[in-house]
N, C-alpha and C positions, 0 to 999 in steps of 0.2 A: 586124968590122962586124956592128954587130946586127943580126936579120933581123926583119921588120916581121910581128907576129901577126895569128894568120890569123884573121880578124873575121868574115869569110862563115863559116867552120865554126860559129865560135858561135852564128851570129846564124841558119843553120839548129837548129844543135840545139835552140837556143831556140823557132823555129820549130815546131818538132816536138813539143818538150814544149806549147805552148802549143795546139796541132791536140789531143795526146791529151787534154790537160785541158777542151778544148772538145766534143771528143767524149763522152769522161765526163760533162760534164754532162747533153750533150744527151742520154745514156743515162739519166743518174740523173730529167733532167727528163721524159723518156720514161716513165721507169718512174712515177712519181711522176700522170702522169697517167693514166695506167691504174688506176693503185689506186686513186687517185682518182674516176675514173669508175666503179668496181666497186662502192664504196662508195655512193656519192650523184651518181648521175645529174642531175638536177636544178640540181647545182654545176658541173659539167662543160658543159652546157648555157650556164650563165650565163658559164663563163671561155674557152669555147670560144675567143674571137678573141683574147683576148688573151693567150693561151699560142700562140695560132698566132702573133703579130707575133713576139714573145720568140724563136718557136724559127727564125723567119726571120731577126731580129739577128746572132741565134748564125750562124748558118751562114754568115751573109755575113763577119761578123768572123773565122772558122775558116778562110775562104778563103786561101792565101798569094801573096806578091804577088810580080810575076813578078823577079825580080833575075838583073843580069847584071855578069860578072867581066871590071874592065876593067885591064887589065896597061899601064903604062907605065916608061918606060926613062929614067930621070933623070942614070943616071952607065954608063959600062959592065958595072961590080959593081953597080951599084943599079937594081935593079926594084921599081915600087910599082904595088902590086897592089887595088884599090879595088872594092868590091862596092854597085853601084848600082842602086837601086830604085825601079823604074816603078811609076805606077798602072796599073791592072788595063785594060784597053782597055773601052769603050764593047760592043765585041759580047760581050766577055766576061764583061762585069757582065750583060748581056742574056741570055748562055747559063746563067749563072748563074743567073740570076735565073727561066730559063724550067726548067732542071734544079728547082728549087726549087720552083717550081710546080707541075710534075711528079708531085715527090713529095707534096707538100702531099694534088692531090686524091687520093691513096692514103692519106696519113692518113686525109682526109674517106673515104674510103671502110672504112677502118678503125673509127674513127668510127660509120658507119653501120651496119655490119656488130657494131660490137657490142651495140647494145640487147638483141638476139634471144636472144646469149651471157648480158647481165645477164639476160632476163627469164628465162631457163632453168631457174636456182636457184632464183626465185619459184615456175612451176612444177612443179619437184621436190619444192620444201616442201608447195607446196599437195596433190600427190599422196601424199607422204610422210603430213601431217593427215587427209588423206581417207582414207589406208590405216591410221593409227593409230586414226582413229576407231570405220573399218570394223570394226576389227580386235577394237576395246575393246565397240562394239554387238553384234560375235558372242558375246563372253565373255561378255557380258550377258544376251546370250539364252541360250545355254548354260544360266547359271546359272540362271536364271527356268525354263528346259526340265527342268532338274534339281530341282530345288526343286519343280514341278508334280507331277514322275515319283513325287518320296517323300510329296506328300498323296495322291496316289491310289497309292500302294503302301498309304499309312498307314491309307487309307480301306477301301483291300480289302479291307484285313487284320483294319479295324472289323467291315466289313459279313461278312466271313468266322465272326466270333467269333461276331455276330450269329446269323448262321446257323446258325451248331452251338449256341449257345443254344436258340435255336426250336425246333431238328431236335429238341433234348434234351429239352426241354420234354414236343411233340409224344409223344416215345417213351413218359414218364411217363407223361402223358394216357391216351395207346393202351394202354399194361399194367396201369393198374386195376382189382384183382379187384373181384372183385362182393360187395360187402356184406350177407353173409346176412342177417344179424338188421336190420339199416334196412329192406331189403327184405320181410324179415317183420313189422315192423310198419309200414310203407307199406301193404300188402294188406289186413292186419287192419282200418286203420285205414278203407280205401275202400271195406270191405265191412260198413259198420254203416249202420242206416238213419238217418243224419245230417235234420239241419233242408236244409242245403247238396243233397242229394242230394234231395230231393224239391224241392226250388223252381228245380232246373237240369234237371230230369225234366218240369216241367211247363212251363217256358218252351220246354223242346224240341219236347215234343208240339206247343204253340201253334202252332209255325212250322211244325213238318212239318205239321201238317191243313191250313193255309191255303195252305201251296205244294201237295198233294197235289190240294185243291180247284181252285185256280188253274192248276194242269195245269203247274203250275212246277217243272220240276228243278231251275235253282237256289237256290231256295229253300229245299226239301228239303234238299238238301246244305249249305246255309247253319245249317238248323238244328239240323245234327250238333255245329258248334261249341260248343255250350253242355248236351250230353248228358253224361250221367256213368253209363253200363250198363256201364263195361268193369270197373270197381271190384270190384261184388260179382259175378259170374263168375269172376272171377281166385279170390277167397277162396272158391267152391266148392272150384275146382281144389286151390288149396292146402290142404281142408281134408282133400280126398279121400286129398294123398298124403302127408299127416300123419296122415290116421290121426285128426282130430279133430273127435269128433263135435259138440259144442257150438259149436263154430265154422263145421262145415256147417251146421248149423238157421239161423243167423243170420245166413248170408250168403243160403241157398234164401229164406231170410223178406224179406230186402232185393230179392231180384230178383224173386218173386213181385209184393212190392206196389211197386217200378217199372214192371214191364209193368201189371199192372191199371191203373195211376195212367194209363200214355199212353195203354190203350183206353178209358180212362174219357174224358181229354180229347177223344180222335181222335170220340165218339160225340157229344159234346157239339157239336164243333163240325158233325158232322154233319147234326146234327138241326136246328142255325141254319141251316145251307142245305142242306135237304132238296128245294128248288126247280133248284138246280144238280142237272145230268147229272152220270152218274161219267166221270172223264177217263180217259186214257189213262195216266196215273204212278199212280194206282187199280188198274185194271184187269192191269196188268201185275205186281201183287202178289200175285194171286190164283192164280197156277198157278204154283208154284216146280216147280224144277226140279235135277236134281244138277246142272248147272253153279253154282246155287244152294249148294249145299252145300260146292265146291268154294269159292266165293267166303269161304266164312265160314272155311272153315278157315285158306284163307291170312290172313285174317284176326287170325285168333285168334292163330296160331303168330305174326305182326309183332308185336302187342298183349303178348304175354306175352316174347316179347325185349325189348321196348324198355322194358318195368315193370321189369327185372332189370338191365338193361345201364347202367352209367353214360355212356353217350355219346349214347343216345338220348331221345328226348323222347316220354312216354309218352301227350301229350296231342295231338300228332297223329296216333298210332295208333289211337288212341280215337275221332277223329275218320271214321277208314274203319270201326273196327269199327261204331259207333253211327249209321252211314248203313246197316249191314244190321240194324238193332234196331228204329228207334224207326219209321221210315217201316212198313214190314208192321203194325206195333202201330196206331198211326195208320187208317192203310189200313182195318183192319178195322174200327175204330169208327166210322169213316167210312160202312161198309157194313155193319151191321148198324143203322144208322138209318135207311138206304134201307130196308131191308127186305130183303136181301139176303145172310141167314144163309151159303147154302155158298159165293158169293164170300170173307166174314169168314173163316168156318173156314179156307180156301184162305189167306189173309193171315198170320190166325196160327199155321199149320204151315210157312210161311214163318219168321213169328219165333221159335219153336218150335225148329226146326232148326237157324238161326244159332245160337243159345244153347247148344244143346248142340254143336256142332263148334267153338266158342271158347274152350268148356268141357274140351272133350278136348284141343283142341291145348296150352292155356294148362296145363294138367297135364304133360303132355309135355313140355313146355321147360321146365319147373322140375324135373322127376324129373332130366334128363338135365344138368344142371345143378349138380346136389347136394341141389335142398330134396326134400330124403326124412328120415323118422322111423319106424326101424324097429324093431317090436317083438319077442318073443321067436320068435315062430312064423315070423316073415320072414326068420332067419338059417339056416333049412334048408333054405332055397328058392333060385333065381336071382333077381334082383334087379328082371331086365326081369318076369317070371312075375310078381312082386310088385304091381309095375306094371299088370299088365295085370288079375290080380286084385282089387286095388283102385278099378279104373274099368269091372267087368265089367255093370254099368249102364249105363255112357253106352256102353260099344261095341256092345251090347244094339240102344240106341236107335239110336245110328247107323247100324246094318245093317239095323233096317228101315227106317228113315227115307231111306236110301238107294238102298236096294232098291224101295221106292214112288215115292222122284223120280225114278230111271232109266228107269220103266216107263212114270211121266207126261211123263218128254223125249224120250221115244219115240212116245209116243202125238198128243202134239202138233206133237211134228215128222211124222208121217203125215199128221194133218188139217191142218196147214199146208201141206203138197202137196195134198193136195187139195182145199181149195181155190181155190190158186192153178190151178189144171186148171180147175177150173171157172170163173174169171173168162175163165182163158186162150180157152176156148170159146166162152163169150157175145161175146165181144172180136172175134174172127176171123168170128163169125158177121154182125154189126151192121158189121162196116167197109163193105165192097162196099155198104151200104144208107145211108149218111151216120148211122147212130147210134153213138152211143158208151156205153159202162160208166164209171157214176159214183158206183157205191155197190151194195157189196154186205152181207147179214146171212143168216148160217146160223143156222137155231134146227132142234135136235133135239127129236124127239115121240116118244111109243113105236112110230109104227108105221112113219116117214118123219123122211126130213131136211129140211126146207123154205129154199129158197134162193128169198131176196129179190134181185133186181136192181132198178137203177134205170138208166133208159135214157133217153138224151138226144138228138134228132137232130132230122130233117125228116120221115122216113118211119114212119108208126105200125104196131107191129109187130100181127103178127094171131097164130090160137089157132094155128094153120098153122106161123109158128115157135117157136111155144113149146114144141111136139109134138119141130120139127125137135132143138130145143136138147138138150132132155130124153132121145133119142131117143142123141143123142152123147155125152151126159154119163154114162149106164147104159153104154153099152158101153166106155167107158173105167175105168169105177169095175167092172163083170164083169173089165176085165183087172189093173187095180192094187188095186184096194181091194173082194174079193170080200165082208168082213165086214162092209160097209158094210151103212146101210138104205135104200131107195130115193129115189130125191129127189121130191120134186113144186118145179117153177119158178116164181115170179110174176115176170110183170115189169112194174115200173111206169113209164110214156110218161111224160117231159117234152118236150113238140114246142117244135123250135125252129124262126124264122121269119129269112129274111131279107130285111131291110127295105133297099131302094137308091133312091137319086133319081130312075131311069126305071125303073117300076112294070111295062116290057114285059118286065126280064131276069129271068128267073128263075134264077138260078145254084142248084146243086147241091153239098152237101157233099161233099168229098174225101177221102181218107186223111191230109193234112196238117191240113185245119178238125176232122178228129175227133180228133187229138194236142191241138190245140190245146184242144181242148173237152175232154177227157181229164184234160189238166192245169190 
């Protein structure tokens, strides 16, 4: 008897396969929306519901349906055995369907949950771009920091060469010797009595008389810029330690008839203004002094370096020398129009003296220098000896010349204490009384020294203190100045009044209204 096949076994394994191949799907459709959503959001969005219907089909179809085994007994050898299948009950489509739901909003939350996953990679990219840029901006700058580094390395190293150029230059500059023979006929040439040399000699004088007159020192000094004395002195010197005498004549012949030339102007314009007082840039030419002396040398010794020196400029030397030349020169022609011979004389042993210490030292600086020409009798001797033999005139003149302003800067510096002593007297005397000292004049006589005051106050002095003054001024002059002559005082009252708007006050001068009236 045949035995009836077993149809339930198939009809599960069928079952079965059909559940995996439903699952696969659902897997593959799973996966499929994922990727999809990774890709383009936007699309995921738009199919959202109808992949969620889809995957609700699936799973209600993947369900299996409940089946049961019904055995029946048709013969005593024969059993039939039937596998019958219900539908799914009503609470079970329901549990189903709520399991389903279940899982649904775990998609949807899935779902939600991944935007934040997509937006991730966006910003990783974004930080990625912003670190590659960062990254490509530093190399950037780098190179632009490196590329600065080698123009200003490249420029250093310009301004470096630069530099030692210059320095080099400079050292050149500084080590040039001094050009004998240019230098020799430079001197030669500024010691000939030129057209140029007298019309810059007499423009000079012009300005020193009218600043002299005008009591202007800078003018005086203004009209050294245009002097030319330093020229032939120099070509004395050099003629003296060469040794050549036809070149001395003609340099003494140049400086002679330049100083004549400025006393000749300095008198001229004196005598235009013979109505003007002598000023004090006058008067203070007439008593030189070795300080005097001292000024010209330094003088001379500048003036004669800076003729030889190619670095210096020999016409602002010339400019200090010819402020002690041409003003004294001036000066005197100024005052021998007044009438005023031993002031003159006093002016030009002033420029007397400059002349020869410019003379000496300008010899000096070119000996020691090399301009020497020596002849047979000078190579038995020392060298300095030669020197000093060849200028045995001017050191002559300098030692008395010297020797006579030391004794007149002595002399003036005594009587300049003295008579500050004697102001100082009158002074001390007139305070406590409201008068003051506002001008004083010493004239010497052969038998007395006559001392002018001029008195200023409220209270008019009498013979009483003029006894008193005279009285203090001998015993002071018996202890400091015994070789004095004796004095006789005048003093002349200017009464001062003071005038106020109630005519009952009379106020009295003080020690502070006699400062005031002092100065």
């Amino acid at each position: 008897m045949t035995k009836p096949k077993d149809t339930s076994s198939d009809k599960l394994t069928a079952f079965q396969d059909s559940t995996e191949i439903t699952d696969a799907k659902d897997t593959a459709a799973q996966s499929d929306f994922l990727t999809q959503t990774d890709t383009d959001i936007s699309m995921i969005e738009e199919t959202e519901d109808d992949d969620l219907d889809e995957t609700v089909e699936d799973t209600a179809c993947a369900q299996p349906p409940e089946a049961k085994v019904k055995i029946e007994s048709l013969a005593p050898d024969v059993v039939v055995a039937s596998l019958e299948t219900s539908e799914p009950e009503e609470d079970s489509v329901e549990n189903e369907s709520q399991a389903h739901s279940e899982e649904v909003p775990k998609q949807e939350d899935i779902e939600l949950e991944t935007p934040p996953d997509v937006d991730l990679p966006e910003q990783e990219s974004d930080e990625l771009t912003t670190y590659q840029s960062s990254t490509e901006s530093d190399d950037t700058q780098d190179e632009v920091n490196k590329e600065e580094d080698r123009e200003e390395e490249v420029k250093e190293k310009k301004e470096a060469k630069l530099e030692s150029y210059k320095q080099f230059v400079a050292e050149q500059f500084s080590n040039q010797t001094v050009d004998y023979p240019e230098v020799r006929v430079t001197i030669e040439a500024n010691a000939l009595p030129s057209k140029m040399y007298f019309i810059m000699n007499i423009l000079s004088a012009i300005i020193a008389s009218y600043g002299l007159v005008t009591n202007s020192a800078a003018v005086v000094i203004g009209a050294m810029l245009v002097a030319m004395m330093l020229g032939p002195i120099t070509g004395v010197a050099l003629a003296i330690i060469d040794h050549r005498m036809p070149l001395l004549r003609k340099s003494i012949l140049t400086v002679l008839s330049g100083v004549t030339l400025v006393v000749l102007v300095g008198f001229i314009v004196g005598w235009l203004h013979k109505d003007q007082s002598l000023t004090a840039e006058i008067l203070s030419r007439t008593q030189p002094t070795s300080m005097d002396l001292m000024i010209a040398l330094a003088g001379g010794t500048a003036g004669a370096y800076a003729m030889v020196s190619p670095h210096l400029s020999v016409a602002v030397v010339g400019v200090a020398v010819a402020t002690a030349l041409v003003p004294p020169l001036a000066a005197s022609g100024i005052l021998f129009a007044h009438g005023e011979p031993q002031l003159g004389l006093g002016a030009l042993l002033l420029a007397a003296t400059n002349i020869i210490a410019i003379q000496f030292t300008n010899a000096l600086v070119l000996w020691v220098l090399g301009f020497r020409r020596l002849v047979d009798d000078d190579y038995q001797s020392n060298t300095y000896l030669t020197f000093l033999q060849r200028n045995a005139v001017t050191l002559l003149l300098l030692g008395g010349l010297g020797t006579y302003l030391t004794i007149n800067l002595q002399t003036n510096a005594k009587q300049q204490a003295f008579e500050n002593n004697v102001k100082e007297t009158i002074t001390a005397y007139f305070t406590d009384k409201g008068n003051v000292l506002t001008n004083t004049q010493f004239d010497v006589t052969d038998e007395r020294q006559v001392v002018r005051a001029i008195i200023r106050g409220e209270t008019t002095p009498s013979a009483y203190d003029v006894r008193q003054i005279e009285t203090t001024i001998t015993q002071d002059m018996t202890k400091n100045f015994p070789s004095y002559l004796p004095i006789k005082l005048q003093l002349r009252y200017l009464p001062v009044q003071v005038i106020e708007s109630d005519p009952l006050i009379q106020d009295k001068l003080d020690e502070t209204d006699a400062a005031i009236l002092t100065n």
